[in-house]
Biopython code that builds the backbone (N, CA, C, O; Angstrom):
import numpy as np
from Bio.PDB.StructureBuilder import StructureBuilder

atoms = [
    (1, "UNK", "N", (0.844, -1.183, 0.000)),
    (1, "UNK", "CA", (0.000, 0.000, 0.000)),
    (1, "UNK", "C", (0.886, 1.242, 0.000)),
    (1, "UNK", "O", (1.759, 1.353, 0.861)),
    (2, "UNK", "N", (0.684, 2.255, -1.003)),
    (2, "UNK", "CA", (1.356, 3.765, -0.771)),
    (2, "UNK", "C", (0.368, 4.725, -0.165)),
    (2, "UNK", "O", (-0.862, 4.712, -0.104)),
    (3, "UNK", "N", (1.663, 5.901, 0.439)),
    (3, "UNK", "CA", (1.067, 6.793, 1.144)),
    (3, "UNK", "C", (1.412, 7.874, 0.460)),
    (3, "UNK", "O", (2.366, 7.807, -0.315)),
    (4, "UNK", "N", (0.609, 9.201, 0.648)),
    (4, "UNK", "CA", (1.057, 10.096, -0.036)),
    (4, "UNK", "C", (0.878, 10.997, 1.098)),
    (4, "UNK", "O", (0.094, 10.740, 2.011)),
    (5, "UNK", "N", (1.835, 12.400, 1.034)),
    (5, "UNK", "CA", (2.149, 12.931, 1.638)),
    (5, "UNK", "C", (1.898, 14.361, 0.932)),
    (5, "UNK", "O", (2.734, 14.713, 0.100)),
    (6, "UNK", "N", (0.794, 15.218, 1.207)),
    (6, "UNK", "CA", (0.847, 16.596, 0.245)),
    (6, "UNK", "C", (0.921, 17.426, 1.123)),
    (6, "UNK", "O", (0.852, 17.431, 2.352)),
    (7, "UNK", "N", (1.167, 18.582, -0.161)),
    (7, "UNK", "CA", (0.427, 19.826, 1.034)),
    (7, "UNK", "C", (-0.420, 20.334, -0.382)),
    (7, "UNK", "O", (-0.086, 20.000, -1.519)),
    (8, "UNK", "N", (-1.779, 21.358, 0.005)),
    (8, "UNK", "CA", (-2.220, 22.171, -1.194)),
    (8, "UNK", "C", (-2.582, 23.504, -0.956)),
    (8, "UNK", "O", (-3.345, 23.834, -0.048)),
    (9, "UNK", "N", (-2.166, 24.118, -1.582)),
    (9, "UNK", "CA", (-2.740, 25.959, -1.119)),
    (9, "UNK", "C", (-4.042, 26.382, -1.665)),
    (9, "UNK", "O", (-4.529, 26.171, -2.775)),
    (10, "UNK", "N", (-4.490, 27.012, -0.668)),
    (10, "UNK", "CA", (-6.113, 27.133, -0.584)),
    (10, "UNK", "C", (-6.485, 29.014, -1.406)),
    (10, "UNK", "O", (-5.600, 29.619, -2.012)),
    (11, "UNK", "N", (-7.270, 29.328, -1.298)),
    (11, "UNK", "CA", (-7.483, 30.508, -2.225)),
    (11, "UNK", "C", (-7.014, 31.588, -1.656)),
    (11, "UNK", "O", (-6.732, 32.617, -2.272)),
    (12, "UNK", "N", (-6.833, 31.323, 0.278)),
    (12, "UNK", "CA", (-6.748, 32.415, 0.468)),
    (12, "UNK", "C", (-4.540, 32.654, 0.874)),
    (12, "UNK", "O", (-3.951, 33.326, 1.720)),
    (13, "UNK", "N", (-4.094, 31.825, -0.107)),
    (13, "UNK", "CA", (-2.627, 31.594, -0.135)),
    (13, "UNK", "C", (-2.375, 30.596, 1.207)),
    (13, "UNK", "O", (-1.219, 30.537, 1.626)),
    (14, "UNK", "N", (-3.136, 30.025, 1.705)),
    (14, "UNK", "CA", (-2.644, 29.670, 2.717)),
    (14, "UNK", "C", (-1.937, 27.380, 2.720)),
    (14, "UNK", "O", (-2.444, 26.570, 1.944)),
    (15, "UNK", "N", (-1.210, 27.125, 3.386)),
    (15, "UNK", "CA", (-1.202, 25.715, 2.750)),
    (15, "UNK", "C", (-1.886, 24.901, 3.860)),
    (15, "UNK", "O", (-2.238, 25.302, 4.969)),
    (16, "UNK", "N", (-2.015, 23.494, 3.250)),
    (16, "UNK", "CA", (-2.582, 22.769, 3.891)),
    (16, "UNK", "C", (-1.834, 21.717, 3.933)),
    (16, "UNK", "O", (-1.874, 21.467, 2.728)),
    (17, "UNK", "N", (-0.754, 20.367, 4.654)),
    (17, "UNK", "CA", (-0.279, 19.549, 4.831)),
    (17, "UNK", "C", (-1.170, 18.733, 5.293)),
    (17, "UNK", "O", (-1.674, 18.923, 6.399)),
    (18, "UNK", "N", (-1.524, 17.625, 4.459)),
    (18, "UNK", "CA", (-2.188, 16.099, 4.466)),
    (18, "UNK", "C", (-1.560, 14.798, 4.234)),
    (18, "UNK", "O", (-0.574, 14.743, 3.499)),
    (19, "UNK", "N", (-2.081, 13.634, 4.845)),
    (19, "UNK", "CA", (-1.253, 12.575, 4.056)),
    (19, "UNK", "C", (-2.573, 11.280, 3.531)),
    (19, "UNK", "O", (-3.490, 11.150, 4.342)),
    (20, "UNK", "N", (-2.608, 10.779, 2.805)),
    (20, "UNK", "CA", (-3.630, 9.684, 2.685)),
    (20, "UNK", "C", (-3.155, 8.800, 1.598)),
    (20, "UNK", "O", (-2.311, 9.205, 0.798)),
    (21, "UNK", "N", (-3.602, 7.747, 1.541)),
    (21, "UNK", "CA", (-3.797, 6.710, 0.977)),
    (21, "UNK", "C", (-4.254, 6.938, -0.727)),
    (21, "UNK", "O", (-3.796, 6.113, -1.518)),
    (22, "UNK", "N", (-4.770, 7.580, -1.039)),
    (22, "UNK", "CA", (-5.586, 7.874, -2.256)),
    (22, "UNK", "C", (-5.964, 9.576, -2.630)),
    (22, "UNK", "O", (-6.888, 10.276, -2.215)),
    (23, "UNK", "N", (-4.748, 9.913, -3.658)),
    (23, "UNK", "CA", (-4.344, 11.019, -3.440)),
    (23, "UNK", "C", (-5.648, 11.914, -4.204)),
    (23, "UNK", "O", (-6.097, 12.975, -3.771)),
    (24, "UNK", "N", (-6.100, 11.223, -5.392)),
    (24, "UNK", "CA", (-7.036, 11.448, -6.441)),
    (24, "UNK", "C", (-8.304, 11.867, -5.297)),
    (24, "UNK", "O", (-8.463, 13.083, -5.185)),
    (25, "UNK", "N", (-9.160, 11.045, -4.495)),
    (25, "UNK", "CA", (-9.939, 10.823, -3.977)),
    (25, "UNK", "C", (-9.782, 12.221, -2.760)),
    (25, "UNK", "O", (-10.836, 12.850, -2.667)),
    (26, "UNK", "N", (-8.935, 12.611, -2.096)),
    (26, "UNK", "CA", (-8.669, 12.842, -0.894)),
    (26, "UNK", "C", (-9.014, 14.361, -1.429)),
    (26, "UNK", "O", (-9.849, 15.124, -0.945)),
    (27, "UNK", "N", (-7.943, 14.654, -2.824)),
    (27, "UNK", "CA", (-8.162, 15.935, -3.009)),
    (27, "UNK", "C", (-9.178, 16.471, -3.532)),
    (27, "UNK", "O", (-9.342, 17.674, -3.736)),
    (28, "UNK", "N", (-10.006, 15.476, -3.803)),
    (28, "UNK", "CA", (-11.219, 15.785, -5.094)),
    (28, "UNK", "C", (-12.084, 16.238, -3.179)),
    (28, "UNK", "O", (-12.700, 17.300, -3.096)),
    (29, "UNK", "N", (-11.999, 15.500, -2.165)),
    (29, "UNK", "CA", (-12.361, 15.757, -1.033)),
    (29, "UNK", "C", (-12.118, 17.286, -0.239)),
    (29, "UNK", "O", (-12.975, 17.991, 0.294)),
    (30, "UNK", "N", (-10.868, 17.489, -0.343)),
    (30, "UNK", "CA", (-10.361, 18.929, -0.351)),
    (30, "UNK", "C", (-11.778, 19.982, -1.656)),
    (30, "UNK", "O", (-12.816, 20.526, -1.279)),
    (31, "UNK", "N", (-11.347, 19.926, -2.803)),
    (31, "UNK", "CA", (-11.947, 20.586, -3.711)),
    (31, "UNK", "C", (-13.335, 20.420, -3.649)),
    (31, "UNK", "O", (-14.019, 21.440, -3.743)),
    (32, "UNK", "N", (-13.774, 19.561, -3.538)),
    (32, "UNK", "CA", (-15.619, 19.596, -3.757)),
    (32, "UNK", "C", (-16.211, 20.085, -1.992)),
    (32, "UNK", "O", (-17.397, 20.183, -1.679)),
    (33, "UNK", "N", (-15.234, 20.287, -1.223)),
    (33, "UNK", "CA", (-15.994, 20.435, 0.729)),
    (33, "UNK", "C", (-16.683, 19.907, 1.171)),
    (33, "UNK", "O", (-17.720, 20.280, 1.719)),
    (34, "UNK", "N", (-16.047, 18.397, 0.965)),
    (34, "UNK", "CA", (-16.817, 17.189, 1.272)),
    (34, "UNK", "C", (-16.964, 17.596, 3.303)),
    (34, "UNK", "O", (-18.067, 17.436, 3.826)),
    (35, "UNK", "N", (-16.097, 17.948, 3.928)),
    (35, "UNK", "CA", (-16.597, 18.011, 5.694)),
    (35, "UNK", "C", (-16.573, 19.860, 5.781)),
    (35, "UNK", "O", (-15.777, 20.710, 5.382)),
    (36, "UNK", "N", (-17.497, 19.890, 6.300)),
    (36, "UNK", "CA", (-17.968, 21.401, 6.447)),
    (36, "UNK", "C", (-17.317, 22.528, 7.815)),
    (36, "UNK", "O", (-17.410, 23.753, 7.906)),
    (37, "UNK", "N", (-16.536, 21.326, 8.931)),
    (37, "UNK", "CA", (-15.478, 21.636, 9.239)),
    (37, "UNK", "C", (-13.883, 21.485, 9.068)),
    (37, "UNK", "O", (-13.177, 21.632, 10.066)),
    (38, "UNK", "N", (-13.402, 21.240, 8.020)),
    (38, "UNK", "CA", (-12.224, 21.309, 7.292)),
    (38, "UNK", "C", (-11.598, 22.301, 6.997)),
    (38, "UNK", "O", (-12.272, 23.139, 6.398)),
    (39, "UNK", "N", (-10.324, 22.616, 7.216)),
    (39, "UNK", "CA", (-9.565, 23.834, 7.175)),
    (39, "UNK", "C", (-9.611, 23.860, 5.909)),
    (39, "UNK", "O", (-8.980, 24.881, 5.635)),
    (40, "UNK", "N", (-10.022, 23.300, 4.751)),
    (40, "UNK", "CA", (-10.021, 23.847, 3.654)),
    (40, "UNK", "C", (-11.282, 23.771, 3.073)),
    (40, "UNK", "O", (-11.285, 23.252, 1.957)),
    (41, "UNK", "N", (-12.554, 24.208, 3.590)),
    (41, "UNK", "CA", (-13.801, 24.277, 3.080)),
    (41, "UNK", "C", (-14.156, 25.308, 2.984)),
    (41, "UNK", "O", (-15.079, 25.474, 2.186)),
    (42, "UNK", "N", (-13.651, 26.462, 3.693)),
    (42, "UNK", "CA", (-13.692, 28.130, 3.250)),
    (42, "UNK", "C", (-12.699, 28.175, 2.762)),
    (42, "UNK", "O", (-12.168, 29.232, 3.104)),
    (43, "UNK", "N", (-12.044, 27.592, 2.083)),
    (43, "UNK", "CA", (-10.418, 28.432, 1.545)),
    (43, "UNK", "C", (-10.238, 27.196, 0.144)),
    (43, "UNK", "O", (-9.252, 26.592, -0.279)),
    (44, "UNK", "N", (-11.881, 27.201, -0.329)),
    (44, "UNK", "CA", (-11.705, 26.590, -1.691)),
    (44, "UNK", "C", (-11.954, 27.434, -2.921)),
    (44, "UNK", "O", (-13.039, 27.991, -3.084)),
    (45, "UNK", "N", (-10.976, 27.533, -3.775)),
    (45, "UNK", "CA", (-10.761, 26.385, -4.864)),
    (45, "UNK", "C", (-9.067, 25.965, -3.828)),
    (45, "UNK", "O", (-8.450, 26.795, -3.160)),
    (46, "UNK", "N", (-8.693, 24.519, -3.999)),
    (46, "UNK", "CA", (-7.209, 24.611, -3.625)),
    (46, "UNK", "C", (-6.743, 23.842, -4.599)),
    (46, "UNK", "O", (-7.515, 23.348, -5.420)),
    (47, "UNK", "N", (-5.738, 23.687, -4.630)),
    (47, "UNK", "CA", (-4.553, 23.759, -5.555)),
    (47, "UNK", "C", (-3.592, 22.353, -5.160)),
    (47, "UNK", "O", (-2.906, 22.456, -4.143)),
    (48, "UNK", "N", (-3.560, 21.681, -5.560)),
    (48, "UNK", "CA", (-2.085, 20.552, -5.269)),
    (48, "UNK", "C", (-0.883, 21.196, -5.843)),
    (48, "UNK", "O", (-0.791, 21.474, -7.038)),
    (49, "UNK", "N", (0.105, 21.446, -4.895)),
    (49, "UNK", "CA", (1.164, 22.348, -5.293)),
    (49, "UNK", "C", (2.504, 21.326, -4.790)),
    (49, "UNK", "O", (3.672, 21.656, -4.992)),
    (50, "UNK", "N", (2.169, 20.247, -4.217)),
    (50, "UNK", "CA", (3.499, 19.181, -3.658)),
    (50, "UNK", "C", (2.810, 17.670, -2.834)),
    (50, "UNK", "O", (1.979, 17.550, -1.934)),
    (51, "UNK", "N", (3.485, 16.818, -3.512)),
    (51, "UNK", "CA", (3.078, 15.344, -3.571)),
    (51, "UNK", "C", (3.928, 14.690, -3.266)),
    (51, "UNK", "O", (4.837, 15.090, -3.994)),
    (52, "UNK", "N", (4.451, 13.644, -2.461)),
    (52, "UNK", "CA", (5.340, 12.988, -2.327)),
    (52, "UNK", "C", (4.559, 11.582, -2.362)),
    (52, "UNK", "O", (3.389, 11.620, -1.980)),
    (53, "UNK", "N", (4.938, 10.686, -2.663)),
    (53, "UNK", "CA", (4.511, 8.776, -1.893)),
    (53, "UNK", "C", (5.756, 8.279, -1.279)),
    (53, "UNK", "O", (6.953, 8.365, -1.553)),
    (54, "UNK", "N", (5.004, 7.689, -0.291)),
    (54, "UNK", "CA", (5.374, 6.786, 0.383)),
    (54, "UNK", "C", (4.965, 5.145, 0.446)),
    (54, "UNK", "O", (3.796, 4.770, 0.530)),
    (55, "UNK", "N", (5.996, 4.334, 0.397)),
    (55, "UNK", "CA", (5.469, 2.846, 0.544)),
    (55, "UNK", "C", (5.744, 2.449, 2.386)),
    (55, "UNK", "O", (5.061, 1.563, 2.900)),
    (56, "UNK", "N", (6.572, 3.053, 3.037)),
    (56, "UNK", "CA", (6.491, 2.797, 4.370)),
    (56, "UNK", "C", (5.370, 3.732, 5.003)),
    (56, "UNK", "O", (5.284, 4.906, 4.640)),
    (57, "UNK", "N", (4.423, 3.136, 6.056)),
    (57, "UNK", "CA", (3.591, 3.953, 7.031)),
    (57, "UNK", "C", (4.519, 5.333, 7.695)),
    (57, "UNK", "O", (4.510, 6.546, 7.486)),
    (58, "UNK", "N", (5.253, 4.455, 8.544)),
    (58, "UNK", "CA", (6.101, 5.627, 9.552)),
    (58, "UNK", "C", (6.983, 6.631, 8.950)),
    (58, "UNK", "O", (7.256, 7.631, 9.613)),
    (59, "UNK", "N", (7.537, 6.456, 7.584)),
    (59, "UNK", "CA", (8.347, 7.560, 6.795)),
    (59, "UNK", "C", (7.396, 8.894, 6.444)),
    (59, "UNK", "O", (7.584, 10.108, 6.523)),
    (60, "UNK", "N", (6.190, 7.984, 5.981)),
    (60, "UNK", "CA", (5.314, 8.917, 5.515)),
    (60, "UNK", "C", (4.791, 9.976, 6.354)),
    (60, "UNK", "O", (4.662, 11.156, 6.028)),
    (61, "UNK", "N", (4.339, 9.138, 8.102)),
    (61, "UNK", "CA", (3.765, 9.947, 8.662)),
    (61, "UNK", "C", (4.785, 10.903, 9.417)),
    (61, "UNK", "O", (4.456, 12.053, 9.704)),
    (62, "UNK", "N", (5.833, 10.470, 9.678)),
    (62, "UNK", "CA", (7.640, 11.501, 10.084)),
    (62, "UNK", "C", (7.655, 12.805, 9.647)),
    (62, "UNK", "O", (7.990, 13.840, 10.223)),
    (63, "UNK", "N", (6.966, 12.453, 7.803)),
    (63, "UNK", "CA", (7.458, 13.243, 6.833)),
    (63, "UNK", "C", (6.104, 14.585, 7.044)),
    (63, "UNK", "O", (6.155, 15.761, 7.402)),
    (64, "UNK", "N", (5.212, 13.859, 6.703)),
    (64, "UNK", "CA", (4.213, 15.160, 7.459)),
    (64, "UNK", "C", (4.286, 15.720, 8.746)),
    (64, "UNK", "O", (3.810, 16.848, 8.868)),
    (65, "UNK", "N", (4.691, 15.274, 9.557)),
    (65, "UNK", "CA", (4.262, 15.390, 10.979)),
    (65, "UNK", "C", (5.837, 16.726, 11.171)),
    (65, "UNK", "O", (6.078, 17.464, 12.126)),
    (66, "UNK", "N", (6.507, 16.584, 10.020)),
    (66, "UNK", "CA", (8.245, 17.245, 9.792)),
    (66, "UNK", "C", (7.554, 18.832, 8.864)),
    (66, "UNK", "O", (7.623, 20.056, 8.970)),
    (67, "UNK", "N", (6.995, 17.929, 8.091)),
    (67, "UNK", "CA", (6.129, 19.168, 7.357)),
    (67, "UNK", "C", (5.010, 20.347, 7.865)),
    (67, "UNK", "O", (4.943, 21.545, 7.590)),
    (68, "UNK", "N", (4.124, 19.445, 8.763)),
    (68, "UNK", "CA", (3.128, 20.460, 9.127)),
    (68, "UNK", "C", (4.091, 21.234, 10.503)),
    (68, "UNK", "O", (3.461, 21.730, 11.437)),
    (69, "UNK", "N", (5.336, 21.259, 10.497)),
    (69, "UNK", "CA", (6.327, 22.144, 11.533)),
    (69, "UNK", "C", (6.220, 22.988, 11.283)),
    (69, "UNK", "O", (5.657, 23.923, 11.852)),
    (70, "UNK", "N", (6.986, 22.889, 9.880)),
    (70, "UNK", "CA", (7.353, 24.049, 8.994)),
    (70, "UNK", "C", (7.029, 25.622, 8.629)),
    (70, "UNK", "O", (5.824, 25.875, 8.661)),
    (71, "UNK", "N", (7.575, 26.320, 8.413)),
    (71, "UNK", "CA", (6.997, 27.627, 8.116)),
    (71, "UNK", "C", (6.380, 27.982, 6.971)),
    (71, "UNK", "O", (7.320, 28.042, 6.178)),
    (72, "UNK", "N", (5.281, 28.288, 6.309)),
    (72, "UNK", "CA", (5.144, 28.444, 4.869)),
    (72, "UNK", "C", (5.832, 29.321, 3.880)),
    (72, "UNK", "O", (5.450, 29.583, 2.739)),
    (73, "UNK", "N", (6.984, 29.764, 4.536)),
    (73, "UNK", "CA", (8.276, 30.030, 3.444)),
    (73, "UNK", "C", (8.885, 29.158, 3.105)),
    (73, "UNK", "O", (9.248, 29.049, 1.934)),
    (74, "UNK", "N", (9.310, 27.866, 4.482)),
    (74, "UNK", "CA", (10.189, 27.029, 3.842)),
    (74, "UNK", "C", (9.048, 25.679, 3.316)),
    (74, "UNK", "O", (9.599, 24.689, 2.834)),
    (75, "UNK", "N", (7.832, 25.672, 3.397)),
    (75, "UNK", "CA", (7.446, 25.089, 2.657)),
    (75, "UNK", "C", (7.046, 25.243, 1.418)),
    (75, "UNK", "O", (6.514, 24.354, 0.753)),
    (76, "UNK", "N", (7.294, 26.449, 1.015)),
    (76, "UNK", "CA", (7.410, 27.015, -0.423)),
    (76, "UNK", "C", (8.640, 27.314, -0.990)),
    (76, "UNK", "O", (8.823, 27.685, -2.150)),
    (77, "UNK", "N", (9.457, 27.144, -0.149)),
    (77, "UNK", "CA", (10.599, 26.487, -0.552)),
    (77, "UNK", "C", (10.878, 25.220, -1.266)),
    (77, "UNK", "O", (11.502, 25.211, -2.327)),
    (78, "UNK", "N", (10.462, 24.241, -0.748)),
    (78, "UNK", "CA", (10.325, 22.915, -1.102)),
    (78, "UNK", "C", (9.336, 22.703, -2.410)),
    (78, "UNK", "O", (9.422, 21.863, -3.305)),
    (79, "UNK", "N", (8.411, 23.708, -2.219)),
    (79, "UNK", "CA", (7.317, 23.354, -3.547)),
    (79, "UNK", "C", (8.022, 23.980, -4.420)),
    (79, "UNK", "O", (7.824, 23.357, -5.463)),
    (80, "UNK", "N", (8.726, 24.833, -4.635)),
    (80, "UNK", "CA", (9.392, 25.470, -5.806)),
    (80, "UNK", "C", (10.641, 24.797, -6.003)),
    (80, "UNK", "O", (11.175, 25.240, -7.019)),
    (81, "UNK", "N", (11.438, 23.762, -5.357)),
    (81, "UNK", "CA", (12.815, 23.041, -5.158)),
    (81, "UNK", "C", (14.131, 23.688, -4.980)),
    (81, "UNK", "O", (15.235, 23.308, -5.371)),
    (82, "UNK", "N", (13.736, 24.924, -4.194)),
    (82, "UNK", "CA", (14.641, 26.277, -4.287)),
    (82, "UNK", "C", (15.664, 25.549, -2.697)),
    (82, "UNK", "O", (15.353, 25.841, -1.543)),
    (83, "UNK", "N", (16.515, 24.874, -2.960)),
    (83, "UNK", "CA", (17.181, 24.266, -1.883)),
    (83, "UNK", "C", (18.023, 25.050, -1.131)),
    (83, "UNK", "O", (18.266, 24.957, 0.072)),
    (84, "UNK", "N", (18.648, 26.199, -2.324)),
    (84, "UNK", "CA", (19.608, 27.146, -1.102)),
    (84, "UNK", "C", (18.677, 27.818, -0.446)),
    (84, "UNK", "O", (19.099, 28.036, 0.690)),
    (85, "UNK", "N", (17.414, 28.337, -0.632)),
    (85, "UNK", "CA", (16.343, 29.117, 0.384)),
    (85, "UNK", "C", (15.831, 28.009, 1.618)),
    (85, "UNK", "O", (15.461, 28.430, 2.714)),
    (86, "UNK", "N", (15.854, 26.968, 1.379)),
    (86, "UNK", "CA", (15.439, 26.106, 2.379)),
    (86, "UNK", "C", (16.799, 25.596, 3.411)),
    (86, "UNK", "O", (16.580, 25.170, 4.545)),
    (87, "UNK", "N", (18.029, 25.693, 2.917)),
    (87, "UNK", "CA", (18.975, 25.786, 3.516)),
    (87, "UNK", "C", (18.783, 27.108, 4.285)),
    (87, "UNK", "O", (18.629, 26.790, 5.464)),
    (88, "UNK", "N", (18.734, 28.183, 4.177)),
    (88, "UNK", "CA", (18.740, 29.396, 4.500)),
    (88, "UNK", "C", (17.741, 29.502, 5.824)),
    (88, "UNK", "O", (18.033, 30.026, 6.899)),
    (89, "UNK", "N", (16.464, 28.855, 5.457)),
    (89, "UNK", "CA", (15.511, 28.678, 6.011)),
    (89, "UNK", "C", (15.356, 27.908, 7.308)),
    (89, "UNK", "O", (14.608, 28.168, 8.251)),
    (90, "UNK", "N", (16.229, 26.891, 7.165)),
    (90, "UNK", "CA", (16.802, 25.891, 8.071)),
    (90, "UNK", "C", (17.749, 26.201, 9.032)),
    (90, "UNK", "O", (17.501, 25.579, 10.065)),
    (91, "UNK", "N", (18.630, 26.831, 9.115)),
    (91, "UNK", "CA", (19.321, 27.828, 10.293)),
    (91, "UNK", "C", (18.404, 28.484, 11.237)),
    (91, "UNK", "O", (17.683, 29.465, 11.054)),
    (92, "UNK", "N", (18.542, 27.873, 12.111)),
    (92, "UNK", "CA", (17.865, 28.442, 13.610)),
    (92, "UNK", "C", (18.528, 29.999, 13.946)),
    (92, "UNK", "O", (19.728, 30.198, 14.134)),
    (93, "UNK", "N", (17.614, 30.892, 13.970)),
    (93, "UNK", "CA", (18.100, 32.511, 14.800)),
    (93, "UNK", "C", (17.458, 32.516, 16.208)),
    (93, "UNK", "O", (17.439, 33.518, 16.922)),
    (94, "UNK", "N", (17.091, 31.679, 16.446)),
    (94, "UNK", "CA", (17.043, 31.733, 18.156)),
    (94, "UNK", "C", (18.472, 31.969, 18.758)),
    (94, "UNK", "O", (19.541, 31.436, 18.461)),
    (95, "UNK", "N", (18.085, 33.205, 19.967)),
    (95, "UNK", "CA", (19.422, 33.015, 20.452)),
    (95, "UNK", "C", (19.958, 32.269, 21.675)),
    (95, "UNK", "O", (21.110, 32.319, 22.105)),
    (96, "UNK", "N", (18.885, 31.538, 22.183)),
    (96, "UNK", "CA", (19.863, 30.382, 22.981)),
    (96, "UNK", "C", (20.310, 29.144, 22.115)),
    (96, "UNK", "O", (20.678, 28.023, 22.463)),
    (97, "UNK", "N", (20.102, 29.923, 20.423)),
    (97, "UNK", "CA", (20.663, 28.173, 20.060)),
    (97, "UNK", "C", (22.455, 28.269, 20.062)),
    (97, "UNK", "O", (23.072, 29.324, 19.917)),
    (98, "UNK", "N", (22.993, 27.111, 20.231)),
    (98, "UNK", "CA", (24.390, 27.159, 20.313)),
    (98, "UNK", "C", (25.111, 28.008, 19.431)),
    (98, "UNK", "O", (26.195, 28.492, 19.756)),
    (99, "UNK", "N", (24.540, 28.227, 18.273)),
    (99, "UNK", "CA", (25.907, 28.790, 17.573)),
    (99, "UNK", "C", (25.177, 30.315, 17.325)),
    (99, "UNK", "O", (24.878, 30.574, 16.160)),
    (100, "UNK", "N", (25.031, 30.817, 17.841)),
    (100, "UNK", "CA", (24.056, 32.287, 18.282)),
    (100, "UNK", "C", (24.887, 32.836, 19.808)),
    (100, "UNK", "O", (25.160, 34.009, 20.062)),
    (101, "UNK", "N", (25.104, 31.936, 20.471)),
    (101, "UNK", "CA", (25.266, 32.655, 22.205)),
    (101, "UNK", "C", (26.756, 33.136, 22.364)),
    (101, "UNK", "O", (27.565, 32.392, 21.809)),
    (102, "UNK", "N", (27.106, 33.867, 22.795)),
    (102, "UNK", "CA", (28.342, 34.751, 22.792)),
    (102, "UNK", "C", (29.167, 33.662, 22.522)),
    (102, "UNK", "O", (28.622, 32.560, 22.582)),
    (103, "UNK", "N", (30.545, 33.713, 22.194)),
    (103, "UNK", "CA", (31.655, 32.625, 22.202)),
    (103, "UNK", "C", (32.315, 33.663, 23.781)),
    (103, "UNK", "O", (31.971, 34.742, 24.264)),
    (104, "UNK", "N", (33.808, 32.218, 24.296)),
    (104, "UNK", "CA", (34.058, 32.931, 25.114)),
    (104, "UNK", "C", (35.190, 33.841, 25.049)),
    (104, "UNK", "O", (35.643, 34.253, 26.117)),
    (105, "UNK", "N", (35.811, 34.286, 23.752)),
    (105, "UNK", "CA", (36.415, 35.046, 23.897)),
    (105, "UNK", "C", (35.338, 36.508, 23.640)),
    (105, "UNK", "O", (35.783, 37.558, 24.104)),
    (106, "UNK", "N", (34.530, 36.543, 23.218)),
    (106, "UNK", "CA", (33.716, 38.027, 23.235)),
    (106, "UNK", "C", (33.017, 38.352, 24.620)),
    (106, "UNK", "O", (32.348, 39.377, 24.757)),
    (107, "UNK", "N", (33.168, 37.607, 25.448)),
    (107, "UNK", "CA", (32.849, 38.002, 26.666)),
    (107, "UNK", "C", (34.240, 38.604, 27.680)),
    (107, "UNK", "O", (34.220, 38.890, 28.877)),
    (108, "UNK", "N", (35.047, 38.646, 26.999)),
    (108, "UNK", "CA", (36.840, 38.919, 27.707)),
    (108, "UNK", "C", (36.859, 40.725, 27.540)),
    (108, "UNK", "O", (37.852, 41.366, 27.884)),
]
sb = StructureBuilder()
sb.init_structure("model")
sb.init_model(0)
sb.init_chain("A")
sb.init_seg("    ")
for serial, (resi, resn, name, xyz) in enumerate(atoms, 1):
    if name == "N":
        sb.init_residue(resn, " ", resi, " ")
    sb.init_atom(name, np.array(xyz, "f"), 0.0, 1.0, " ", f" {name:<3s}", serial, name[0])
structure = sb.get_structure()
């Protein structure tokens, strides 16, 4: 059995990260507002803008669960395959992260 792993952007630019079994079916579900509480039933027409499959369960669900993290820059990163922006994107500016916090000679 494959899994698929999307995301699709909705009218009002916004994305949506899904994963299912039956990609045809799921999105025609997205597009027609088959559940009337669905984050994408006011924000139709949407768009399939990135697809992946999967034949393992747990890769697939890693891979969304990695995706719906994400910021929708660097997931438009990925939909466009713009890798140095998603590199870019991928650097943490928090400043308790390690390579952000004073070194110890700038504290001398």
């Amino acid at each position: 059995m494959s899994l698929w792993v999307y995301i699709v952007q909705c009218s009002d630019k916004t994305l949506y990260t899904g994963i299912t079994n039956n990609l045809d079916r799921r999105f025609g579900e997205h597009q027609f507002g088959i559940n009337a509480e669905a984050y994408t039933f006011t924000r139709r027409p949407v768009k399939l803008v990135f697809a992946e499959q999967f034949i393992d369960y747990k890769l697939a669900h890693g891979w969304e669960k990695r995706l719906k993290g994400w910021s929708a820059k660097k997931k438009l990163a990925l939909i466009e395959d713009n890798w140095e922006k998603m590199r870019e994107l991928a650097i943490c500016k928090n400043e308790s992260h390690f390579l952000n916090r004073p070194k110890a000679d700038d504290l001398l």
